[in-house]
PyMOL Python script that loads the backbone (N, CA, C, O; Angstrom):
from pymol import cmd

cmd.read_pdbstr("""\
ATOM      1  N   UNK A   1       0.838  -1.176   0.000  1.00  0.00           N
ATOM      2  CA  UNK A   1       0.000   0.000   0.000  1.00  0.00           C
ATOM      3  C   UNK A   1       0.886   1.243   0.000  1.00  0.00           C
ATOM      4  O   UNK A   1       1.987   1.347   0.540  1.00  0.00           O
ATOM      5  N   UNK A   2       0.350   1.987  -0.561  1.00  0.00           N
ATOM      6  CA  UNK A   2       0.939   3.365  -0.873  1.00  0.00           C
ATOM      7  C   UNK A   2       0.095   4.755   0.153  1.00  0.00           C
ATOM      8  O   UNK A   2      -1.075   5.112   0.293  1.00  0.00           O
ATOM      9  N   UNK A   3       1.279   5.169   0.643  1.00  0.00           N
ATOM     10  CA  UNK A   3       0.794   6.719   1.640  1.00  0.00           C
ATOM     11  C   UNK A   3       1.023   7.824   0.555  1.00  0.00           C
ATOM     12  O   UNK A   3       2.056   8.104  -0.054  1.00  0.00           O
ATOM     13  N   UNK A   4       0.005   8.269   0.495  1.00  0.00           N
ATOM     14  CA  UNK A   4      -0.055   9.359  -0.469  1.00  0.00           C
ATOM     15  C   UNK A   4       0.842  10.603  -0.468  1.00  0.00           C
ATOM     16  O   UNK A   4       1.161  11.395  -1.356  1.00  0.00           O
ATOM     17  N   UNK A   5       1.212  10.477   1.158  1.00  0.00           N
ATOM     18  CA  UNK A   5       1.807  11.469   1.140  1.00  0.00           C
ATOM     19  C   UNK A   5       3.510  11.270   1.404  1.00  0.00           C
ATOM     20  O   UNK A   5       4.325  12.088   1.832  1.00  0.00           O
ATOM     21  N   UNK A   6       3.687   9.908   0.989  1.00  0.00           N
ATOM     22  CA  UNK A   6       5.082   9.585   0.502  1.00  0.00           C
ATOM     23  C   UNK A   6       5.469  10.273  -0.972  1.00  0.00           C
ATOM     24  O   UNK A   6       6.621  10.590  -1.266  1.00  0.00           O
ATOM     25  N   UNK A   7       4.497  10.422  -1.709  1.00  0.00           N
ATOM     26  CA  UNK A   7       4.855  10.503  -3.458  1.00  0.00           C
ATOM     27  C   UNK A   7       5.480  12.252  -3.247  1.00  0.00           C
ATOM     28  O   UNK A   7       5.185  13.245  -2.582  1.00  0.00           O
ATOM     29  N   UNK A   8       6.762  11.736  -4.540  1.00  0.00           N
ATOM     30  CA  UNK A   8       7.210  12.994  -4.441  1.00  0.00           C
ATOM     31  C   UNK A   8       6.493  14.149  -5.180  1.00  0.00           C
ATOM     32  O   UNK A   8       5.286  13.935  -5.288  1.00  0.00           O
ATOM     33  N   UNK A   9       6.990  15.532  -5.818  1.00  0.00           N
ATOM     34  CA  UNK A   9       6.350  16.644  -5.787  1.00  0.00           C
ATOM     35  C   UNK A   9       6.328  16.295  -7.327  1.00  0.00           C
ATOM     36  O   UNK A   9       5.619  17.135  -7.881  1.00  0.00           O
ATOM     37  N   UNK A  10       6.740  15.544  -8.071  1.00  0.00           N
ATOM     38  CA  UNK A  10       6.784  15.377  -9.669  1.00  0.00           C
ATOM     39  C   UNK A  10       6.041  14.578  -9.900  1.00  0.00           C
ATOM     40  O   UNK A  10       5.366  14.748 -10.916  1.00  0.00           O
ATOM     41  N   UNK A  11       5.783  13.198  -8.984  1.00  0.00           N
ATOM     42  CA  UNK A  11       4.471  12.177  -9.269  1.00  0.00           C
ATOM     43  C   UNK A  11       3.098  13.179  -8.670  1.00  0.00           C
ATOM     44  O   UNK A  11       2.051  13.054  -9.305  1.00  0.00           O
ATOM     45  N   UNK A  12       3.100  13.964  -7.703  1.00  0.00           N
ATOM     46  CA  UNK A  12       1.523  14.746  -7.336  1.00  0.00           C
ATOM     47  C   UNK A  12       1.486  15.115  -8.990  1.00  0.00           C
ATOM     48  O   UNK A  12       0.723  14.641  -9.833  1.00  0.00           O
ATOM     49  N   UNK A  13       2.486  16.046  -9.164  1.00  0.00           N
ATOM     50  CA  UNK A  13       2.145  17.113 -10.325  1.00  0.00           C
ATOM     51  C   UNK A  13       1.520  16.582 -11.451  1.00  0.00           C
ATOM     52  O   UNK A  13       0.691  17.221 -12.099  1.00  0.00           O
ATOM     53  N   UNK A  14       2.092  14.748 -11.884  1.00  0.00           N
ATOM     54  CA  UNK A  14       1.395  14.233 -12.873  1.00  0.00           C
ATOM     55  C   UNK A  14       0.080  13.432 -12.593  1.00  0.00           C
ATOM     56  O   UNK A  14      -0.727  12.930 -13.375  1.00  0.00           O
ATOM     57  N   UNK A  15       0.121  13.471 -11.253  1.00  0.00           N
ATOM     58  CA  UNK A  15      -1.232  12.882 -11.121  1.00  0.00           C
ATOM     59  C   UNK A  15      -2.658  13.774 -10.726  1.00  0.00           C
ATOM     60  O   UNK A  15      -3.770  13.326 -10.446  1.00  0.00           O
ATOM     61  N   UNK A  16      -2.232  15.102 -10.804  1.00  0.00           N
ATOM     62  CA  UNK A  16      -3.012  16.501 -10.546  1.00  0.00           C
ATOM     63  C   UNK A  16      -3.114  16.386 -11.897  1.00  0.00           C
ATOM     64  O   UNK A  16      -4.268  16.188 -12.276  1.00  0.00           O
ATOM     65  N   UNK A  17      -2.123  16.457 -12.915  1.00  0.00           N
ATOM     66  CA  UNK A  17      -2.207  16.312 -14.735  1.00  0.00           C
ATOM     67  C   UNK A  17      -3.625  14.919 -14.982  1.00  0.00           C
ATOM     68  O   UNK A  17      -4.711  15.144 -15.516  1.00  0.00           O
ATOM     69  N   UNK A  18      -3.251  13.807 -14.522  1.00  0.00           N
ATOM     70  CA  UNK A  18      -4.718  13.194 -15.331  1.00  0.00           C
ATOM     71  C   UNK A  18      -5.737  13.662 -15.491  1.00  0.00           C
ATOM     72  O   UNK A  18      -6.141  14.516 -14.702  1.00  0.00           O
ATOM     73  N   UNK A  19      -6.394  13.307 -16.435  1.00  0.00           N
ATOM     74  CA  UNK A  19      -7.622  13.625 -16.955  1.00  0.00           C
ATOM     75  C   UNK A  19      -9.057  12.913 -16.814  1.00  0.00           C
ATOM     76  O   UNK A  19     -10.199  13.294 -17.075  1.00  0.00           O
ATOM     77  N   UNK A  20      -8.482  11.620 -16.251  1.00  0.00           N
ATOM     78  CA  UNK A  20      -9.366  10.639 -16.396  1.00  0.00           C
ATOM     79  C   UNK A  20      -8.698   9.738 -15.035  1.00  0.00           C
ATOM     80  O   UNK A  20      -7.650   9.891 -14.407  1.00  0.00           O
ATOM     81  N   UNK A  21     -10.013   8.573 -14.886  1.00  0.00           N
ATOM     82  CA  UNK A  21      -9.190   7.589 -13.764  1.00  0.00           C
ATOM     83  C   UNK A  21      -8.332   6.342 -14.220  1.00  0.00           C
ATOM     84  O   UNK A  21      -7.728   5.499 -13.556  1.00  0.00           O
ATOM     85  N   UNK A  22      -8.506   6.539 -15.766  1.00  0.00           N
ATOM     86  CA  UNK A  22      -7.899   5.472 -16.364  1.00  0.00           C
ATOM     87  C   UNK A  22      -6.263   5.783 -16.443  1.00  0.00           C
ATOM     88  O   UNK A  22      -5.352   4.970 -16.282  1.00  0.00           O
ATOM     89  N   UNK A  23      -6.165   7.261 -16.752  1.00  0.00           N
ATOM     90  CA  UNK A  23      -5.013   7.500 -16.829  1.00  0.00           C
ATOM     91  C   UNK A  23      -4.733   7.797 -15.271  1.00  0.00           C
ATOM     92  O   UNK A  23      -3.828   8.570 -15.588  1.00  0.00           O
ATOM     93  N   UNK A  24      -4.718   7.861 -13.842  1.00  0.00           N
ATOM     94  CA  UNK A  24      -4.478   7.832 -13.111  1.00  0.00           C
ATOM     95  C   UNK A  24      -3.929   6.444 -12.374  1.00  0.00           C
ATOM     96  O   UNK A  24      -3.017   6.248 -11.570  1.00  0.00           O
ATOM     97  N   UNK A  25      -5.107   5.386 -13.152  1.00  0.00           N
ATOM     98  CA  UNK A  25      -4.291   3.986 -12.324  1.00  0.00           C
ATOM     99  C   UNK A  25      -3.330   3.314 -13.378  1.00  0.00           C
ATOM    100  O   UNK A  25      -2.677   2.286 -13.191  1.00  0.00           O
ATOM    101  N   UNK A  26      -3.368   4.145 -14.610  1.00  0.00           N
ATOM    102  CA  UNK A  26      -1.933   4.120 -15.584  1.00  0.00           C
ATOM    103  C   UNK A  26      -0.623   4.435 -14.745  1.00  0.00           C
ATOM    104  O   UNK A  26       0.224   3.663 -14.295  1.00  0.00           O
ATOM    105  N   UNK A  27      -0.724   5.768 -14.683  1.00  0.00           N
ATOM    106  CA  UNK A  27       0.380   6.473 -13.830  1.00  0.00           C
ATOM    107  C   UNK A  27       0.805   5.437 -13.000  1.00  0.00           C
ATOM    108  O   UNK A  27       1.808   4.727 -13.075  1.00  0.00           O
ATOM    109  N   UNK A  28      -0.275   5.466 -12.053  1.00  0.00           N
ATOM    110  CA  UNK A  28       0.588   4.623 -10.666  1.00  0.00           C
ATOM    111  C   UNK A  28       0.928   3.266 -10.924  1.00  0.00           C
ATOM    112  O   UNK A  28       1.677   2.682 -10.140  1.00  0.00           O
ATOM    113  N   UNK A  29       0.446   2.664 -11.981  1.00  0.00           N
ATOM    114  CA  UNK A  29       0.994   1.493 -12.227  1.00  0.00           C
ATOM    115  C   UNK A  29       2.735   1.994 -13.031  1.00  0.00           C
ATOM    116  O   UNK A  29       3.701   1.304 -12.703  1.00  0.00           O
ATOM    117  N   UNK A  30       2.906   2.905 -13.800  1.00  0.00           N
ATOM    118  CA  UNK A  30       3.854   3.190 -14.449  1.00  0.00           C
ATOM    119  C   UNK A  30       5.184   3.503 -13.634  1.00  0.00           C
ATOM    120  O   UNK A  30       6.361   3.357 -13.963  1.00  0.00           O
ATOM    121  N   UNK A  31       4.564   4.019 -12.370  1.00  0.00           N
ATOM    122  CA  UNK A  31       5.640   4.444 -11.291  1.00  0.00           C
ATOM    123  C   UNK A  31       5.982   3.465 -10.305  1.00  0.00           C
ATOM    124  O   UNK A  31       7.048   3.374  -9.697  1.00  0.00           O
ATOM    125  N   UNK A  32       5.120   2.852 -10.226  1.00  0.00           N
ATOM    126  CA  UNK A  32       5.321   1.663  -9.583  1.00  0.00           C
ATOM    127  C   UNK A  32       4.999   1.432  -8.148  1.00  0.00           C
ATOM    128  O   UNK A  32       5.586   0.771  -7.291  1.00  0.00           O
ATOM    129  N   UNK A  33       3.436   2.464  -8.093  1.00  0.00           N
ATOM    130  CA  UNK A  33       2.891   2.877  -7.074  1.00  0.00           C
ATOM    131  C   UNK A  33       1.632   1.780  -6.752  1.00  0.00           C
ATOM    132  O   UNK A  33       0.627   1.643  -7.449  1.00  0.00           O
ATOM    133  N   UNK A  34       1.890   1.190  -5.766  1.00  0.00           N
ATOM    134  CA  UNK A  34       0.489  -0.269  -4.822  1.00  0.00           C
ATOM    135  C   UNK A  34      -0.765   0.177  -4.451  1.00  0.00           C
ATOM    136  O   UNK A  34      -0.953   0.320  -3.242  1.00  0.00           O
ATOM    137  N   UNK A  35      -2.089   0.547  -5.575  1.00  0.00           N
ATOM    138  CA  UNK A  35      -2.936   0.855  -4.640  1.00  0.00           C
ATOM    139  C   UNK A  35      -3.825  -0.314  -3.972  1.00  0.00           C
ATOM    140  O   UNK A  35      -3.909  -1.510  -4.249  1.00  0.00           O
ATOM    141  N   UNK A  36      -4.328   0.314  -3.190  1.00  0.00           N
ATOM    142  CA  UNK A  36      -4.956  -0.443  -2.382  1.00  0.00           C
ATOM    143  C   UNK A  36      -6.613  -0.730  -2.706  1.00  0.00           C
ATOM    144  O   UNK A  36      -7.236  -0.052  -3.524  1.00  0.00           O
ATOM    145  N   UNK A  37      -7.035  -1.514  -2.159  1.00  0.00           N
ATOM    146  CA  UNK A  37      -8.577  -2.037  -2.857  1.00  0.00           C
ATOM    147  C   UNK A  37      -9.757  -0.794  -2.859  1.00  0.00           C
ATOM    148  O   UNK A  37     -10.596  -0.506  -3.712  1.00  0.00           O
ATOM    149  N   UNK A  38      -9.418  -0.125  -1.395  1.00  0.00           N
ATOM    150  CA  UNK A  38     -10.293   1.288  -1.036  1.00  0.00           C
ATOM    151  C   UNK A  38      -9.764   2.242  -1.702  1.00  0.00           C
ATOM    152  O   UNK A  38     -10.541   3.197  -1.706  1.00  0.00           O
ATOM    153  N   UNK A  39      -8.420   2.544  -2.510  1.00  0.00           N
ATOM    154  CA  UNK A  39      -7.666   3.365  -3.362  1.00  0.00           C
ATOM    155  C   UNK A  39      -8.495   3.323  -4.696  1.00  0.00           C
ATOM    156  O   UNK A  39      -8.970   4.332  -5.217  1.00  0.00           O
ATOM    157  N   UNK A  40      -8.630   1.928  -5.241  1.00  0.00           N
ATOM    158  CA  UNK A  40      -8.991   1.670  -6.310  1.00  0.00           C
ATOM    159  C   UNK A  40     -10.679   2.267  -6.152  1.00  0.00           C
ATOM    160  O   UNK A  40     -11.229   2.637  -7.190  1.00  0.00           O
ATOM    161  N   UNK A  41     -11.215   2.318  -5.236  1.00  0.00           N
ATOM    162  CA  UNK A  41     -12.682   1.869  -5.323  1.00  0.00           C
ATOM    163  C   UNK A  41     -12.643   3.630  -5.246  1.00  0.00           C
ATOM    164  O   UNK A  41     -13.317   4.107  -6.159  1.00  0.00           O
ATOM    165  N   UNK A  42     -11.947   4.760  -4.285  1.00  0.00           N
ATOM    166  CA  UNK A  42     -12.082   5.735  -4.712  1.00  0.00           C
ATOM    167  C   UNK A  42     -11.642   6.977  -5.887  1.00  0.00           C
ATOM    168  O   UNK A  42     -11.986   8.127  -6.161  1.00  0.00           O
ATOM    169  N   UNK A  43     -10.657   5.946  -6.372  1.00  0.00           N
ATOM    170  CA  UNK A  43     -11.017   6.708  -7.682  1.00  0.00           C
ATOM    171  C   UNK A  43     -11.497   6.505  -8.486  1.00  0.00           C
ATOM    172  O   UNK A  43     -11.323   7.322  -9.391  1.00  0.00           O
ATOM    173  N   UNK A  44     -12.403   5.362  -8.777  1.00  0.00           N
ATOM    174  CA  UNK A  44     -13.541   4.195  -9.815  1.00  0.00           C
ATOM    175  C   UNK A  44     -14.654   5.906  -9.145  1.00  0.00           C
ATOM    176  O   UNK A  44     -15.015   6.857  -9.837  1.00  0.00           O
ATOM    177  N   UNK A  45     -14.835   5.731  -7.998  1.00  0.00           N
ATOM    178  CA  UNK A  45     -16.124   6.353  -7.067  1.00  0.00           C
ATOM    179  C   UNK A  45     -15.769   8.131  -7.790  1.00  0.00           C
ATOM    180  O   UNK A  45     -16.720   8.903  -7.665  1.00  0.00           O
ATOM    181  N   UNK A  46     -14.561   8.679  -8.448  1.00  0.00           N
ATOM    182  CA  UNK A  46     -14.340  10.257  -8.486  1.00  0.00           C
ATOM    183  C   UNK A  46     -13.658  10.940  -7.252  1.00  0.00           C
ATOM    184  O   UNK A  46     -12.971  11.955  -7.362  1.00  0.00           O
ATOM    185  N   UNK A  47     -13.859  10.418  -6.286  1.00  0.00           N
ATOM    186  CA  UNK A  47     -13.279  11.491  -4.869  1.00  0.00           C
ATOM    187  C   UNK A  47     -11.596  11.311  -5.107  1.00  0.00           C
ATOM    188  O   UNK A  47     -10.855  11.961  -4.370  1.00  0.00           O
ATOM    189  N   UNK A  48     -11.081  10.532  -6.015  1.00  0.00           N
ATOM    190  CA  UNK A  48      -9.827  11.058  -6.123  1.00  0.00           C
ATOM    191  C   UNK A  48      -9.369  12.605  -6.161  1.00  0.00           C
ATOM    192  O   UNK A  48      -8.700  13.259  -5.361  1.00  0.00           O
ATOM    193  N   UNK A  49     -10.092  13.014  -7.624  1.00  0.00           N
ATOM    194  CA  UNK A  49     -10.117  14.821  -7.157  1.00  0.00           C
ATOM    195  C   UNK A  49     -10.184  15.383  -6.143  1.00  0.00           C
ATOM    196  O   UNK A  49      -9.657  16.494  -6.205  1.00  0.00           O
ATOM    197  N   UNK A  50     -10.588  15.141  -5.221  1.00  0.00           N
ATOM    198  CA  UNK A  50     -10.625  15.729  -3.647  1.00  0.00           C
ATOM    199  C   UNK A  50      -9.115  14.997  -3.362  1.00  0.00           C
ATOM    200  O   UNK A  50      -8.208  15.824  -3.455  1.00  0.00           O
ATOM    201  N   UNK A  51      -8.781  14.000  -3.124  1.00  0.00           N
ATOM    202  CA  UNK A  51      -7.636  13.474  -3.027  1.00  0.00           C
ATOM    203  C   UNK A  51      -6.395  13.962  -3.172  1.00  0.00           C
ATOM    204  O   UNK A  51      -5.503  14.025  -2.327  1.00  0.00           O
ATOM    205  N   UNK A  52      -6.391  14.312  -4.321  1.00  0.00           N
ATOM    206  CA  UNK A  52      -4.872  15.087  -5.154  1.00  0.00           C
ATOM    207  C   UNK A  52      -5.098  16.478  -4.429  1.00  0.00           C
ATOM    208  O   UNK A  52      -4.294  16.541  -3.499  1.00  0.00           O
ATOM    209  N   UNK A  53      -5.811  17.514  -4.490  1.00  0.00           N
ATOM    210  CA  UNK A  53      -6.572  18.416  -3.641  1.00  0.00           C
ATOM    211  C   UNK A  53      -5.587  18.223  -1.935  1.00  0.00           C
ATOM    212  O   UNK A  53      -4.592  18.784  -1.478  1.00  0.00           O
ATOM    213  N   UNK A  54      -6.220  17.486  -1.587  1.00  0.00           N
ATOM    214  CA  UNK A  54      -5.769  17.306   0.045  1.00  0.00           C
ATOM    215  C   UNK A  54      -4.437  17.097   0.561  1.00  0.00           C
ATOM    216  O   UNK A  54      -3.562  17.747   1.132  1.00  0.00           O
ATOM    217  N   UNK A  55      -4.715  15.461  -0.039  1.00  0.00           N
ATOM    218  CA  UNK A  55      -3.525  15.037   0.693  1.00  0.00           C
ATOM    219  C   UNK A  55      -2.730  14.632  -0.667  1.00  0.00           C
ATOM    220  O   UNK A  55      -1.787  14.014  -0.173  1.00  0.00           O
ATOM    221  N   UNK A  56      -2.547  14.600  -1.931  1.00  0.00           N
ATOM    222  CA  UNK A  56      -1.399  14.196  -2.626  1.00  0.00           C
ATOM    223  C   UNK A  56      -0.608  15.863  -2.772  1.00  0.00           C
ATOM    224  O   UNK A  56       0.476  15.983  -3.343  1.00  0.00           O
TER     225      UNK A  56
END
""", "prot")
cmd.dss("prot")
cmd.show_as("cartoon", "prot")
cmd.util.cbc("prot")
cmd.orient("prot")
């Protein structure tokens, strides 16, 4: 599992950049970032945007 607020200031910036959630669980698969089942289910759900927002 991944703490969001481990990722450095160049992975936020590209993951503030997606457009979509497809390209978001691209990214973190590309970086080589573990989400977690409640990770997955909130950005399927949209509250990722609040997410990147907060705490990424």
């Amino acid at each position: 599992m991944t703490d969001f607020n481990d990722l450095t200031s160049e992975q936020m910036e590209k993951a503030r950049a997606c457009k979509s959630t497809d390209e978001l669980v691209e990214l973190a698969e590309s970086e080589g970032i573990e989400l977690t089942a409640e990770q997955l289910d909130a950005i399927a759900g949209g509250s990722w945007i609040s997410c990147l927002n907060e705490t990424w």
